[in-house]
Structures are given as structure tokens and as C-alpha cells.
C-alpha positions as CSV (number, residue, x, y, z in Angstrom):
1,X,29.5,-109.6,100.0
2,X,26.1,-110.5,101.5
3,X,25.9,-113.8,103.0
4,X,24.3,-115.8,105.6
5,X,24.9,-114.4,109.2
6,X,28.5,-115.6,110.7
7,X,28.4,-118.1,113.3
8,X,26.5,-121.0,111.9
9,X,27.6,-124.4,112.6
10,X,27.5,-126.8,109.7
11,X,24.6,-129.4,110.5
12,X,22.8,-127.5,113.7
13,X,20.2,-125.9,111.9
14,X,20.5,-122.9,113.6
15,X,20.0,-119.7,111.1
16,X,18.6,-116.8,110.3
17,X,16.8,-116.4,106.6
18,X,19.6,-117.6,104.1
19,X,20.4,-114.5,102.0
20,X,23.1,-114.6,99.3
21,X,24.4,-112.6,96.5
22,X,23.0,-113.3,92.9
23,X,24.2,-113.3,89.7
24,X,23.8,-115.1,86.3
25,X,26.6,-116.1,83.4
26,X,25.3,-113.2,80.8
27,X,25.1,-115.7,77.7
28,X,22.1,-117.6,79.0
29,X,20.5,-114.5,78.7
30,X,22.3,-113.3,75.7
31,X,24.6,-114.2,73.9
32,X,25.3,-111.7,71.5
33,X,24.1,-108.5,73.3
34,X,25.6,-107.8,76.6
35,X,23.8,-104.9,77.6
36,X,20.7,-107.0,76.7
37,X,21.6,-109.4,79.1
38,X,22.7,-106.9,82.0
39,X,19.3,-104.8,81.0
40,X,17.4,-108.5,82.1
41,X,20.0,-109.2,85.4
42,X,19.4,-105.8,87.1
43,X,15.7,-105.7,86.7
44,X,15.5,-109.4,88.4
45,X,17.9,-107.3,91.5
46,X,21.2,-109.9,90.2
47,X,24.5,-107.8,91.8
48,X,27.2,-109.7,89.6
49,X,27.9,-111.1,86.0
50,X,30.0,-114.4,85.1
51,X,31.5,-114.0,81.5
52,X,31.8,-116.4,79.2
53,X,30.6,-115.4,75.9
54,X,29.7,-111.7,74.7
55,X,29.0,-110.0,72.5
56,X,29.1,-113.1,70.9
57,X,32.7,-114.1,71.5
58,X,33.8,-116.1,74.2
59,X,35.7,-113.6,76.7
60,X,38.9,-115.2,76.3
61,X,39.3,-113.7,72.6
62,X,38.5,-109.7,74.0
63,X,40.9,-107.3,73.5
64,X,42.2,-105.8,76.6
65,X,40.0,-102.6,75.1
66,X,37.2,-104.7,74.7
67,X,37.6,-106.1,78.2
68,X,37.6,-102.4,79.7
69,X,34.5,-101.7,78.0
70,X,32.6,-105.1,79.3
71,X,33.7,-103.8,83.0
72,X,32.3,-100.4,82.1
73,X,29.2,-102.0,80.8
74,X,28.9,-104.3,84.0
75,X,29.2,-101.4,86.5
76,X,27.5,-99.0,84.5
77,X,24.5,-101.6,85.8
78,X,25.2,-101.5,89.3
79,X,26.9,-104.7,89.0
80,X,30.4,-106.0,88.9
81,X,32.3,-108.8,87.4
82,X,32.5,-111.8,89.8
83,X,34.0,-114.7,87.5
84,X,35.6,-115.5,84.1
85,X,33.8,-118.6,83.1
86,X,37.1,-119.6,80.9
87,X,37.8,-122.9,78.8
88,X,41.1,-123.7,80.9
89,X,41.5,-127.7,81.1
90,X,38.3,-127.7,78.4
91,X,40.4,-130.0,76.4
92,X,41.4,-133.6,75.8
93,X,44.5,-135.0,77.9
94,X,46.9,-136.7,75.4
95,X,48.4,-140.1,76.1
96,X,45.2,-140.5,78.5
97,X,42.3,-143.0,78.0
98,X,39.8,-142.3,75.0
99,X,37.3,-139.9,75.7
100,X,33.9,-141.4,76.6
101,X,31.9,-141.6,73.9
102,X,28.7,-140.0,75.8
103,X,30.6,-136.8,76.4
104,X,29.4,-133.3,74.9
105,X,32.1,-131.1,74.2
106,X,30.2,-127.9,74.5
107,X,33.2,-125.1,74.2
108,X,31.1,-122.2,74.0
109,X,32.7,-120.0,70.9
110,X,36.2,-121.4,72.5
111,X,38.2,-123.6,70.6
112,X,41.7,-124.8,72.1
113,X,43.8,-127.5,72.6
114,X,46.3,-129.0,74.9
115,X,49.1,-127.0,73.9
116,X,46.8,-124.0,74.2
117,X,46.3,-124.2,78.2
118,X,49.2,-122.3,79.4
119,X,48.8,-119.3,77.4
120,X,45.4,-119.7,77.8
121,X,45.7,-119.5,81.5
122,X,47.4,-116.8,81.3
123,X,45.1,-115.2,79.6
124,X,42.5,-115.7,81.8
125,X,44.2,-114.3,84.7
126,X,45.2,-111.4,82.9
127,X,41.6,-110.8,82.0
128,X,40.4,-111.4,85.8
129,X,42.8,-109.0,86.6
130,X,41.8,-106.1,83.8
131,X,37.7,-107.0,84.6
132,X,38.1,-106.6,88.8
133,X,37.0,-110.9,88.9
134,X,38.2,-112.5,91.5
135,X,37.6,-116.2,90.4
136,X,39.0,-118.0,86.9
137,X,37.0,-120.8,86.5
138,X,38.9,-124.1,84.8
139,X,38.2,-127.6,84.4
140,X,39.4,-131.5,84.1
141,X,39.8,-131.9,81.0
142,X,37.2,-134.1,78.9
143,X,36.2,-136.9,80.8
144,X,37.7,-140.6,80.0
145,X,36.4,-144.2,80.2
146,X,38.8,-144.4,83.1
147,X,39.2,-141.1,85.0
148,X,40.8,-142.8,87.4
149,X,43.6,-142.7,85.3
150,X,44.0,-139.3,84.7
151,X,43.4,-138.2,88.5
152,X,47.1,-137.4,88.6
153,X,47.6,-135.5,86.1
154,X,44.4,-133.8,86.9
155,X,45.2,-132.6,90.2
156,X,49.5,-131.7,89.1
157,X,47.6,-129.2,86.7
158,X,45.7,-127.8,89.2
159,X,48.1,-127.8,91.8
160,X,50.5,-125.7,88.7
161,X,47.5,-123.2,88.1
162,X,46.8,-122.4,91.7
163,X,49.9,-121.1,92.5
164,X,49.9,-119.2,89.4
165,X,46.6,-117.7,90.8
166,X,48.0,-117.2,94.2
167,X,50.4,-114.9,93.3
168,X,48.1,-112.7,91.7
169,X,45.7,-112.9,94.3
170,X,43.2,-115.3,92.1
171,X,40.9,-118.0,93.1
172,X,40.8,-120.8,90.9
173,X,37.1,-122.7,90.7
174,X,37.3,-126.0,89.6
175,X,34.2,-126.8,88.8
176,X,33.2,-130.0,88.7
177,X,32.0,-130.7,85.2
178,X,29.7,-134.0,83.8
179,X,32.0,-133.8,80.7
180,X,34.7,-133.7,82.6
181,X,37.1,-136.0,85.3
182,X,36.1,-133.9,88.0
183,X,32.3,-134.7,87.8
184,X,30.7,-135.4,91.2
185,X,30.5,-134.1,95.1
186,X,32.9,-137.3,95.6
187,X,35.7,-136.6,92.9
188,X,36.1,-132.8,93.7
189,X,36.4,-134.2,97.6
190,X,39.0,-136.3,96.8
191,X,40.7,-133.5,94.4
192,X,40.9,-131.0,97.1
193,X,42.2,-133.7,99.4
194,X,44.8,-134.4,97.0
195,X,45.5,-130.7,96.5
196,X,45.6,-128.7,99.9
197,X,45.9,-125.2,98.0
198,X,44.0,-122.0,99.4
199,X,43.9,-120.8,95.7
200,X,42.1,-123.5,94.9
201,X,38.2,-123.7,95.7
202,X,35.0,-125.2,94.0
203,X,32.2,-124.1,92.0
204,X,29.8,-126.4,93.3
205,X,27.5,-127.4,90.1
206,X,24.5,-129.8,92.0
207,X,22.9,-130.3,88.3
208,X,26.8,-131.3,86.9
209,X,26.9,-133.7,89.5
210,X,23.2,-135.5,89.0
211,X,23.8,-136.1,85.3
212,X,27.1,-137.9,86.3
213,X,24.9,-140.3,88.0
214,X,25.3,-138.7,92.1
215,X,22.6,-137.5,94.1
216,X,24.1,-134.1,94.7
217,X,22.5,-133.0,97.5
218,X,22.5,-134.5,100.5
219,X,24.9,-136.9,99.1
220,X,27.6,-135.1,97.0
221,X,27.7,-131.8,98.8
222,X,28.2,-133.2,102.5
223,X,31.2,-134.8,101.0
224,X,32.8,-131.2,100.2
225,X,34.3,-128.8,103.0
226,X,32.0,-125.6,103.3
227,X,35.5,-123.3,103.5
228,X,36.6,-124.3,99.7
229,X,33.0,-123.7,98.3
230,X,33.6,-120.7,96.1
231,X,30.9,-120.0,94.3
232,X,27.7,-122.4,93.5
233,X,26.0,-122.6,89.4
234,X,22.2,-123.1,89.7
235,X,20.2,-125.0,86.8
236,X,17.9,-128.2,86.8
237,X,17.5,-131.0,84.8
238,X,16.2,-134.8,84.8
239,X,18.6,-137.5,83.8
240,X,17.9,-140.3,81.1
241,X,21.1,-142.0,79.3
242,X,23.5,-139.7,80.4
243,X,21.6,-137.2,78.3
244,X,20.7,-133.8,80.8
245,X,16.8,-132.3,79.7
246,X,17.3,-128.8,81.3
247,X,13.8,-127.0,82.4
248,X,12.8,-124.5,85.2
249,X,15.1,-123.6,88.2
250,X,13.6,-125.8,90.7
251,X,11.1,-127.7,89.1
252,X,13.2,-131.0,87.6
253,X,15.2,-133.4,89.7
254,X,17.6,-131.2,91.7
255,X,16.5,-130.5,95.4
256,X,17.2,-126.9,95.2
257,X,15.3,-126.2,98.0
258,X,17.5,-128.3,100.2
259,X,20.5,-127.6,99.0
260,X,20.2,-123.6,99.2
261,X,18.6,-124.2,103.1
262,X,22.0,-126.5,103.5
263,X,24.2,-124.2,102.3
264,X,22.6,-120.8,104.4
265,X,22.8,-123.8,107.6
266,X,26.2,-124.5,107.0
267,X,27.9,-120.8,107.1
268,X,28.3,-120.3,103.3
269,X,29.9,-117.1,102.8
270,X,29.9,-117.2,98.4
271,X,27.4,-116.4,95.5
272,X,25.1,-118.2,93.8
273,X,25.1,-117.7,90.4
274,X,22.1,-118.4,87.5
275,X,23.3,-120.3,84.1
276,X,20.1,-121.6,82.8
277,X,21.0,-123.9,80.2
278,X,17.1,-124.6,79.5
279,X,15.8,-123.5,76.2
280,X,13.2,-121.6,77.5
281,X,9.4,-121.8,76.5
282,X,8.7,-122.4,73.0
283,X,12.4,-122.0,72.7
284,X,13.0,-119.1,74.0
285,X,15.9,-119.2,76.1
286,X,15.8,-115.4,77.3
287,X,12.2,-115.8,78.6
288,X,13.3,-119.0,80.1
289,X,16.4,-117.2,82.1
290,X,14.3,-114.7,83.2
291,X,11.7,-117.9,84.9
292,X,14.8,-119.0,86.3
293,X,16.4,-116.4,87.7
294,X,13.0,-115.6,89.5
295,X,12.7,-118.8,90.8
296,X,16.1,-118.7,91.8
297,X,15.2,-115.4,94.0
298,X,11.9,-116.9,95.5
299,X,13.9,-120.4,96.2
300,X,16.4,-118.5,98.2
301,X,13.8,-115.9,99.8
302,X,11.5,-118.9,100.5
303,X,14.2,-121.3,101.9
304,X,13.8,-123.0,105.6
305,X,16.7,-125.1,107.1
């Protein structure tokens, strides 16, 4: 894995040229054509995919077949699979507060319930397994009125699916979701404080954690330990009513360019991983992952601590 040179010291701002590995989930790309997608993430130099739907299905519904030929697929690109972007905890916690009424339940060709999540876990696993992934992502399930309430339950569930992970050599990534009780820098902090498992790590979302109303970097990243940083999603977007407006990689209200010199300053060892989210121009949300994934590679070519 290709990551910033060992031996930084979080804060000193003494590094070398941050270089890390790039990827993109291959439905912001496309959707419905994989090898579409993986044609567009080798020519912009990308060495991974994160799978979540393909071939227009999420990757949770592939047949173990199916899942041997998306690995194929992947490799045959000079990449590899890095990450199932799964639905785990993508769901509403009975007996729990109502669900805020500003929440979007995007599923993304998923649909499953409470009852669904340990069979769906399983799944996932077994798929991470099959596909050479190391990570499963999962979330917090929909976010409440009052998360607070729900932080228990929250972190027993994740507690229960790290140690399912552990023993198969999985990381879970929690990633902390606007949707979802696990939203900002501060509430993952306090989540991985509450559970103190090596299986479970973070895919840090700065973008997630601006339309949940933090500042995400400096302020919700410093509150997050470097070592339990998995993995980091890159998109951008302003903020007005709880409503995200997604547009180029670096251009809307995320400081990119801070948080990718932070990350290089501070020893981060992970990937950083393109999932667009913007239409595009005109619409055209291929186009507008391809801007993206460009600026992604000139923010992290271009980036001074």
C-alpha cells in the first residue's frame, strides 16, 4: 500500500509530498456497466474499486459466481477490490426515537430491514472474503431526533460485528453517515472510545460530517485517532437546510486541501477513495466523476502541509 513516508508525527509538519493510493466506489461512475466504470478508473491511474452497486445490483445480491467474475473484472484492470460498500446497519432501529424527518434514506438498489442485518452481515463478509476486500463498510442505523438515545445500542452492534470481522481477519468501517447516528468527527470519537476494538476503524467521510452541521476539518478530524482511520470517501458539497448540493472535488465547502495535507502530516497509512455524488455537468454524472477524480489526483499531487 503506498502511503505517506513512516515516521511522521501527527501535528509537526514535517513530510515529504503526501502520496496515497486511489480509488473510486464504481457506481459513481457507472452504475450499470462495471467494466465501463473500471475502463474510466484505470485511465485516471485509480489502483482499487469500492463495490456497491454493479452491474446494476447492489453487491450484496451477487451470486458467489457473479462475485468471482466482478474480482476477475477488477484485476483484469490492474486493480483490486479494496472495500464492500454494504447496507449493514442501513436501516431503522425499532423501539428507538422516530426518524428525523430531514433524513434521506438513499439504499442504493438495497432494500433490508432490521431483521435483515445479521444475515446480511454475513453476507457481506462472505463476499469480502470471495472478492480479496479487506474492509466491510456498515453504518448506524437511520439517524433519530435523539441519537443520543440510540448510542448504546449503536455501539453493542458494532462491538457484535467487529468480532465477527476479527475472526475472519475483516476490518469493519463505520462510516460516519449524515443520515445516520454516527454523523460527525465528534460522534465517531466518542464511538470508538466506547468501543476499543482493532476490527473496528473509520471511513472518515469530511463531506458526511459538514452536512451534519460540523466543520470537518480541522475540527471533526482532530477529534479522531490517526491509527483507526481506515480509509477516507472524498466528495464536496455546500450545505443549506440540511439539504447537501454536491459539485466538483474541491471546489464547494470542504477544505480538501487541508485535510489531505493533514492527513499526509499526520502518518496516514490508508486510501482515499472517489464517490462523487455530484450530478455532473449538464447531468452527466460520468463526466462529472471523471472532473473529480482528476481533481482528486492534482489535490493530492499539489498538497503542502
Amino acid at each position: 500500500m503506498v502511503a505517506a513516508a513512516s515516521g511522521a508525527v501527527r501535528g509537526s509538519g514535517l513530510v515529504p509530498e503526501p502520496v496515497f493510493e486511489v480509488g473510486a466506489v464504481t457506481d459513481e461512475f457507472s452504475p450499470d456497466s462495471l467494466n465501463r466504470a473500471l475502463d474510466a478508473m484505470a485511465g485516471l491511474g485509480m489502483t482499487f474499486a469500492e463495490l456497491r452497486v454493479v452491474n446494476g445490483r447492489n453487491i450484496i445480491d451477487h451470486t458467489d459466481r457473479e462475485v468471482d467474475d466482478v474480482r476477475a473484472a477488477v484485476e483484469a484492470h490492474g486493480m483490486r477490490v479494496l472495500s464492500i460498500a454494504s447496507p449493514v446497519l442501513k436501516c431503522t432501529l425499532p423501539d428507538a426515537p422516530p426518524v428525523a424527518p430531514h433524513i434521506q434514506q438513499d439504499m442504493f438498489s438495497a432494500s433490508f430491514g432490521f431483521d435483515d442485518q445479521p444475515q446480511l452481515a454475513r453476507r457481506a463478509f462472505d463476499i469480502a472474503e470471495r472478492s480479496g476486500a479487506r474492509v466491510v463498510r456498515v453504518f448506524s442505523y437511520w439517524r433519530t431526533v435523539d441519537p443520543e438515545a440510540c448510542f448504546e445500542r449503536v455501539a453493542s452492534a458494532l462491538r457484535d460485528l467487529a468480532e465477527q470481522a476479527e475472526k475472519r481477519d475483516l476490518v469493519v468501517g463505520i462510516e460516519n453517515e449524515h443520515a445516520c447516528n454516527i454523523a460527525t468527527g465528534a460522534e465517531t470519537a466518542r464511538l470508538l472510545s466506547a468501543v476499543d476494538a482493532p476490527a473496528l476503524q473509520v471511513i472518515w467521510d469530511p463531506a458526511n460530517a459538514l452536512v451534519a452541521g460540523e466543520t470537518p476539518y480541522p475540527d471533526g478530524y482532530r477529534r479522531l485517532p490517526i491509527s483507526r482511520i481506515v480509509h477516507v470517501h472524498a466528495k464536496d458539497c455546500t450545505v443549506r437546510d440540511h439539504k447537501p448540493e454536491f459539485g466538483p472535488l474541491g471546489e464547494m465547502a470542504v477544505d480538501w486541501r487541508g485535510q489531505i495535507a493533514a492527513l499526509a502530516r499526520d502518518g496516514y497509512k490508508g486510501t482515499i477513495s472517489l464517490e462523487t455524488h455530484w450530478k455532473g455537468p449538464g447531468g452527466d454524472k460520468f463526466q462529472g466523476s471523471l472532473i473529480c477524480g482528476r481533481n482528486l489526483q492534482d489535490l493530492i499531487r499539489h498538497a503542502r502541509v
